[in-house]
C-alpha positions as CSV (number, residue, x, y, z in Angstrom):
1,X,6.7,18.0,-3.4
2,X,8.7,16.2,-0.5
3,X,10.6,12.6,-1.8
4,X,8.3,9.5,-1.4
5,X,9.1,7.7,1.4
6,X,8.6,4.0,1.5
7,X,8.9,2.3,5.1
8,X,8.5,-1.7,6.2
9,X,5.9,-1.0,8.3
10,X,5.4,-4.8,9.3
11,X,8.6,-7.2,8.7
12,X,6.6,-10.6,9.2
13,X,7.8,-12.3,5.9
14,X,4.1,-13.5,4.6
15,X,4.1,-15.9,2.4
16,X,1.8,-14.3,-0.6
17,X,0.9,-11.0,1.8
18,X,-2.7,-9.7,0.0
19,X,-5.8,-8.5,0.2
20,X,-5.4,-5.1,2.0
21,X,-8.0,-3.6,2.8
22,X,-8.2,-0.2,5.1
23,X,-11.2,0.7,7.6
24,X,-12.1,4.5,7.8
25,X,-13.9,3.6,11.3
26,X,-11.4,1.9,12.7
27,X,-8.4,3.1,11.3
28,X,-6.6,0.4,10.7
29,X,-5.5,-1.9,7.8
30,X,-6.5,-5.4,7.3
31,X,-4.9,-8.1,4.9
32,X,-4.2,-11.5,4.3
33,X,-1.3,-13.8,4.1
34,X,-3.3,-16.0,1.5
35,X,-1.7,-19.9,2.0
36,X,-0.9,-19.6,5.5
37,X,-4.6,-18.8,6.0
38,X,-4.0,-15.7,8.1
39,X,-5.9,-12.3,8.8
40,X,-4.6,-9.3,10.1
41,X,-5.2,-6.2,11.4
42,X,-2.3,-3.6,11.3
43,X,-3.1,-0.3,13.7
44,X,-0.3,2.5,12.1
45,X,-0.5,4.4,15.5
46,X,0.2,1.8,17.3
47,X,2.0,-0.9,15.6
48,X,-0.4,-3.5,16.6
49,X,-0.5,-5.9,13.8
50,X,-3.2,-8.6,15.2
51,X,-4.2,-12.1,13.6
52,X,-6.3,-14.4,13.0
53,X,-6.1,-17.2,11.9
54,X,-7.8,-20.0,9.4
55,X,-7.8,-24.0,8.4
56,X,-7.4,-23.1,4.9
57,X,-6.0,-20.5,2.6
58,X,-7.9,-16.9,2.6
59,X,-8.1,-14.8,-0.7
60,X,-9.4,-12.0,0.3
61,X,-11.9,-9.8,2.8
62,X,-14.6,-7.2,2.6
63,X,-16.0,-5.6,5.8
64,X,-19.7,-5.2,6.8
65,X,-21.7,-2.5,7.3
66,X,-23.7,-4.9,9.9
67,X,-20.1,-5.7,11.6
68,X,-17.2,-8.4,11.3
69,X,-16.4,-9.4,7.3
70,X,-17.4,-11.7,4.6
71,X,-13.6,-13.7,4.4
72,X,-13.4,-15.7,0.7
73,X,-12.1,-19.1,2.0
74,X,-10.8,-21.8,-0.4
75,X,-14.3,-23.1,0.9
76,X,-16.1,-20.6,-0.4
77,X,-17.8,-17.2,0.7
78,X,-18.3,-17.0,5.0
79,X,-19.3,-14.8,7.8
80,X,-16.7,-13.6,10.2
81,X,-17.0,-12.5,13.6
82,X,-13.9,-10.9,14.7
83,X,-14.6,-10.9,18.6
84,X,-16.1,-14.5,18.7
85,X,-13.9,-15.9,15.9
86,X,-17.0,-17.8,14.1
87,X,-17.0,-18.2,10.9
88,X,-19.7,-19.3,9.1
89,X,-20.4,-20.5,5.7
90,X,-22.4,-18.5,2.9
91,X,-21.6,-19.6,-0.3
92,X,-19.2,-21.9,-1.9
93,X,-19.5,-21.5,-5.9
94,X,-16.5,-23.5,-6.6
95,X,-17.6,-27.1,-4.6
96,X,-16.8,-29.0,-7.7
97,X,-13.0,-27.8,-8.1
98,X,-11.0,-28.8,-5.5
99,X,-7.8,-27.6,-6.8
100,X,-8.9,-23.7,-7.1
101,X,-8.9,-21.3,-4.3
102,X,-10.3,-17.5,-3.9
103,X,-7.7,-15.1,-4.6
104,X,-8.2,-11.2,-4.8
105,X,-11.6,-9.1,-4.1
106,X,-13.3,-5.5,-3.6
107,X,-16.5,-4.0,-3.1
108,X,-18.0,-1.9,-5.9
109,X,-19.2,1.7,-4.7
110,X,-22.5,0.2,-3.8
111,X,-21.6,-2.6,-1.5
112,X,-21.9,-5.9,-3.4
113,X,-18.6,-7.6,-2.8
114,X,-16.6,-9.2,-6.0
115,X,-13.9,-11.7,-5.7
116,X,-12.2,-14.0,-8.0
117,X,-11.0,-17.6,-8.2
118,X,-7.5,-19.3,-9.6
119,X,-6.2,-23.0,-10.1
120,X,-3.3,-23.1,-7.2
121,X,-0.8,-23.9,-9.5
122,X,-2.2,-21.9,-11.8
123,X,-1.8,-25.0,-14.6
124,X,-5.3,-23.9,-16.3
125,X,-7.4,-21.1,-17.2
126,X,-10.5,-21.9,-14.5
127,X,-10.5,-19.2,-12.9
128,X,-14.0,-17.1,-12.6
129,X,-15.6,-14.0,-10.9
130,X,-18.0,-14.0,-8.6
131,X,-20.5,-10.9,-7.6
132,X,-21.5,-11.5,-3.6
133,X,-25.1,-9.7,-3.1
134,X,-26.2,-8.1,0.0
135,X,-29.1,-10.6,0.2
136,X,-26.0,-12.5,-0.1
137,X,-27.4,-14.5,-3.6
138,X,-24.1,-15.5,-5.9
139,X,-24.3,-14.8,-9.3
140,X,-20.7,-16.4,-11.7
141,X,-20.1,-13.2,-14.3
142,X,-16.9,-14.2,-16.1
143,X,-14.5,-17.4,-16.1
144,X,-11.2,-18.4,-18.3
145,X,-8.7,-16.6,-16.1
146,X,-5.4,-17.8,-15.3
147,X,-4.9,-16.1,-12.0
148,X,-8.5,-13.4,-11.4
149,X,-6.5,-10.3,-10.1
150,X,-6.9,-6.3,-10.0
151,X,-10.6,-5.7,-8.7
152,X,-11.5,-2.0,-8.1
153,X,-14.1,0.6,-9.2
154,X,-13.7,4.0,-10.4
155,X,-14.7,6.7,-7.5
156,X,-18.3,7.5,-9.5
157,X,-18.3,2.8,-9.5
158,X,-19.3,3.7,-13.3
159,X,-15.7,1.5,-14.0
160,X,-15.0,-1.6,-13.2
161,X,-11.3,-2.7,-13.2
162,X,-9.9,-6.5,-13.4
163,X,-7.0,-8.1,-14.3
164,X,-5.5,-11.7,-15.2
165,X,-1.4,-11.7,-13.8
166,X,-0.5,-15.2,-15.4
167,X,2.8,-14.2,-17.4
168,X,1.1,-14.9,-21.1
169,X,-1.4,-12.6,-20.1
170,X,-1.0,-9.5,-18.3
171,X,-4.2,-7.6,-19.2
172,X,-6.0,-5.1,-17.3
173,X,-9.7,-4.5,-18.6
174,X,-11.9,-2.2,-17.5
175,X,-15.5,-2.6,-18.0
176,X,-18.7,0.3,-17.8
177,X,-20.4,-1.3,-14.6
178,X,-24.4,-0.5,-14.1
179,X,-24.1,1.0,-10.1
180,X,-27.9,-0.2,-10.0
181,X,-27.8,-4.0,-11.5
182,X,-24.2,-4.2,-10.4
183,X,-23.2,-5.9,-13.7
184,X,-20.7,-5.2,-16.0
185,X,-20.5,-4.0,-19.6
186,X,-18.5,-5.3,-22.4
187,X,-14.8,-5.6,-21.3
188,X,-11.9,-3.8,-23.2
189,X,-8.4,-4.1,-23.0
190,X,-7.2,-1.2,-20.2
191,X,-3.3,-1.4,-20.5
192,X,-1.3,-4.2,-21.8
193,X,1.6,-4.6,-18.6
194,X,4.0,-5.9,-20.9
195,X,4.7,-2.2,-21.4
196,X,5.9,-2.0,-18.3
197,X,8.2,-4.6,-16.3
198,X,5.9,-6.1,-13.1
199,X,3.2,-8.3,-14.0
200,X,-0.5,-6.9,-12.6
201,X,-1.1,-8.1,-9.0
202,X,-3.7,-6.6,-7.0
203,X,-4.9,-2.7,-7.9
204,X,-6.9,0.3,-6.4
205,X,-7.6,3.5,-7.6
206,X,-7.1,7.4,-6.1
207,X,-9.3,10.1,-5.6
208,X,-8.1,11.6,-9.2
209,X,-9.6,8.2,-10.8
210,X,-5.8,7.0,-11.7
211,X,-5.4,3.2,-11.1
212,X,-2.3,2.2,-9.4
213,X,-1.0,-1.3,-10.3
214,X,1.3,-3.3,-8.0
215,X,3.7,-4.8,-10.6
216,X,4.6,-8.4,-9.2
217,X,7.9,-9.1,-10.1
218,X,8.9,-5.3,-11.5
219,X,10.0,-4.2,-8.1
220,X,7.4,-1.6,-8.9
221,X,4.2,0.6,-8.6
222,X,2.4,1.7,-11.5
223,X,-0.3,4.4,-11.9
224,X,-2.4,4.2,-14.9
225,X,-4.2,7.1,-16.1
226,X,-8.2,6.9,-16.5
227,X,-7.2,6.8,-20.5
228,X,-4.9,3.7,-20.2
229,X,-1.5,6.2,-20.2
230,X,1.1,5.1,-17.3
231,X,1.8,8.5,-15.6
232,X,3.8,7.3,-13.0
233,X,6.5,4.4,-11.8
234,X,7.1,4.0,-8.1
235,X,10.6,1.8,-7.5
236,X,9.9,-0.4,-4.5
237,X,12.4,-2.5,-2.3
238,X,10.6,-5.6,-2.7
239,X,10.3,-7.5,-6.1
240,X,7.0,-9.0,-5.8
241,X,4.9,-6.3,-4.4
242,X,0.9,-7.9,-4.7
243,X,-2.1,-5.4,-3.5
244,X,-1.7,-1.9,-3.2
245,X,-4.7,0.6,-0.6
246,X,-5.0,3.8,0.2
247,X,-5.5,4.3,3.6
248,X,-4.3,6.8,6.7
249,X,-5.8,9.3,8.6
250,X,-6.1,11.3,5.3
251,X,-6.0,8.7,3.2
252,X,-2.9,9.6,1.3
253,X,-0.7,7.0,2.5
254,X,-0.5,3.8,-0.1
255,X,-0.3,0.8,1.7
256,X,1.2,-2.2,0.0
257,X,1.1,-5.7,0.4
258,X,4.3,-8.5,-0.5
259,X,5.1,-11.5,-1.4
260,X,8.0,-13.4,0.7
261,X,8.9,-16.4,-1.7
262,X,9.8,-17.0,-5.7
263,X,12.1,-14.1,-5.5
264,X,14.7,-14.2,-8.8
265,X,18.1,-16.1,-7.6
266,X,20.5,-13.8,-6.2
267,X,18.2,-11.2,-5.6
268,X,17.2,-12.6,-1.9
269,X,19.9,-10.6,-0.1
270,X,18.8,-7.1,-1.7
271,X,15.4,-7.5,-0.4
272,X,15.1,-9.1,2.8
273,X,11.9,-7.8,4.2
274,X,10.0,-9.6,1.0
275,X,6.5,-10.7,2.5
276,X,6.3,-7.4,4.8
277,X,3.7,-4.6,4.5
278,X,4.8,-1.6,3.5
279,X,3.9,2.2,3.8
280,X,4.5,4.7,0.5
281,X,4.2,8.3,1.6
282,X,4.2,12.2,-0.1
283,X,2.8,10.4,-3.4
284,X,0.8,13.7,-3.3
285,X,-2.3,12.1,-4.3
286,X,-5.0,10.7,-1.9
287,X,-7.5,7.4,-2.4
288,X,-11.3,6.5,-2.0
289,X,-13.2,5.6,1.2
290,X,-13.8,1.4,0.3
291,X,-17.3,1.0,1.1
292,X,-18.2,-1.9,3.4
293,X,-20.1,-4.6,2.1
294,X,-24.1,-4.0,2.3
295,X,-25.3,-7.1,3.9
């Protein structure tokens, strides 16, 4: 097998770069820089990274089937239009706490879209999960999280992964998820990160059912077999990597997301394209078409 080869394939120091998500039609890469309030669209062929931007922080994104995205605001679930730019408003579960925000997201297998919410300061366990239907009806399925982090599904969507990346935490579950209800089962410890040395930011899974792990302040990538064993550690440039996705032509490159700030004291000069996206190749493994959002 060829070395892995890890490139900084946007230098744009985001301030908490998440929320990658990559588009099979278009062939392209979108993700968030979460306070700035910024959407983007990075093209690999070309270079192209376009944005967008909003009045308040953005958590996460899931694209539609019908066209343009459902963007999880601070303000709650909305409608986007990426030619027009409107952005309208669906659903906003969390009117009554005005210090938490929308943090990371995915779609399960059969297009309901799932995204979590976090305190900002993350001073109190209020964060909760929310299931977006495509009749676009919002149903609350679990709360008490520190920071809601690690959505994905298995590639049957019979598994349901999340995890909670607050420091006295660091817990991925997984859960046996009904594909035609779309709710979970009872939730049981998945891996424990303390094993390892990053904290669990956002995850994804590959076509061999393996969840990878970006380990937040590890300087790592973890895969995590479907029985809870790590199988693999990926050394990364960046100390605070935060949402790793499959995506490329073949889908075997792994993109991953960074954060630009809170970088351990004296470590600044070793990694100074912190906040960029990033491009891991010759993994030898490949991920799992994300399926848009049904409504």
């Amino acid at each position: 097998m060829a070395a892995v080869e890890i490139e900084c394939v946007v230098d744009i120091g985001a301030q908490t770069g998440e929320g990658a998500v990559w588009d099979t039609e278009a062939q392209a890469l979108f993700w968030v820089d979460i306070p700035a309030g910024k959407l983007y669209r990075f093209d690999p062929v070309t270079g192209e990274n376009r944005r967008w931007e909003f009045d308040e922080p953005i958590g996460c994104l899931a694209l539609r089937r019908a066209g343009g995205a459902i963007v999880a605001l601070k303000s709650g679930f909305h409608s986007f239009d990426f030619d027009t730019g409107a952005c309208v408003r669906i659903h906003d579960p969390e009117a009554d706490k005005p210090k938490n925000r929308f943090n990371d997201g995915a779609t399960d297998r059969q297009g309901r879209f799932w995204a979590g919410t976090m305190v900002m300061d993350q001073s109190a366990r209020e964060g909760s999960f929310y299931r977006l239907d495509p009749d676009m009806n919002c149903k609350r399925w679990l709360g008490d999280f520190h920071v809601t982090n690690g959505l994905a599904f298995s590639p049957d969507g019979r598994t349901m992964y999340c995890s909670d990346s607050n420091k006295d935490v660091q817990t991925i579950w997984s859960m046996p998820y009904d594909v035609a209800t779309g709710e979970p089962g009872e939730r049981r410890v998945f891996f424990d990160a303390r094993e390892v040395a990053g904290r669990p930011d956002g995850g994804t899974v590959d076509a061999e059912g393996c969840y990878w792990m970006a380990g937040v302040g590890g300087w790592m990538l973890v895969r995590i077999t479907p029985t809870g064993r790590v199988d693999r550690i990926v050394e990364l440039p960046i100390e605070r990597p935060s949402k790793p996705m499959f995506g490329g032509a073949d889908l075997d490159t792994l993109f991953v997301t960074s954060i630009g700030g809170g970088q351990t004291r004296g470590t600044e000069a070793r990694q100074p394209q912190a906040g960029g996206l990033f491009a891991v190749r010759n993994l030898g493994v490949k991920g799992v078409p994300e399926t848009r959002f049904a409504g």
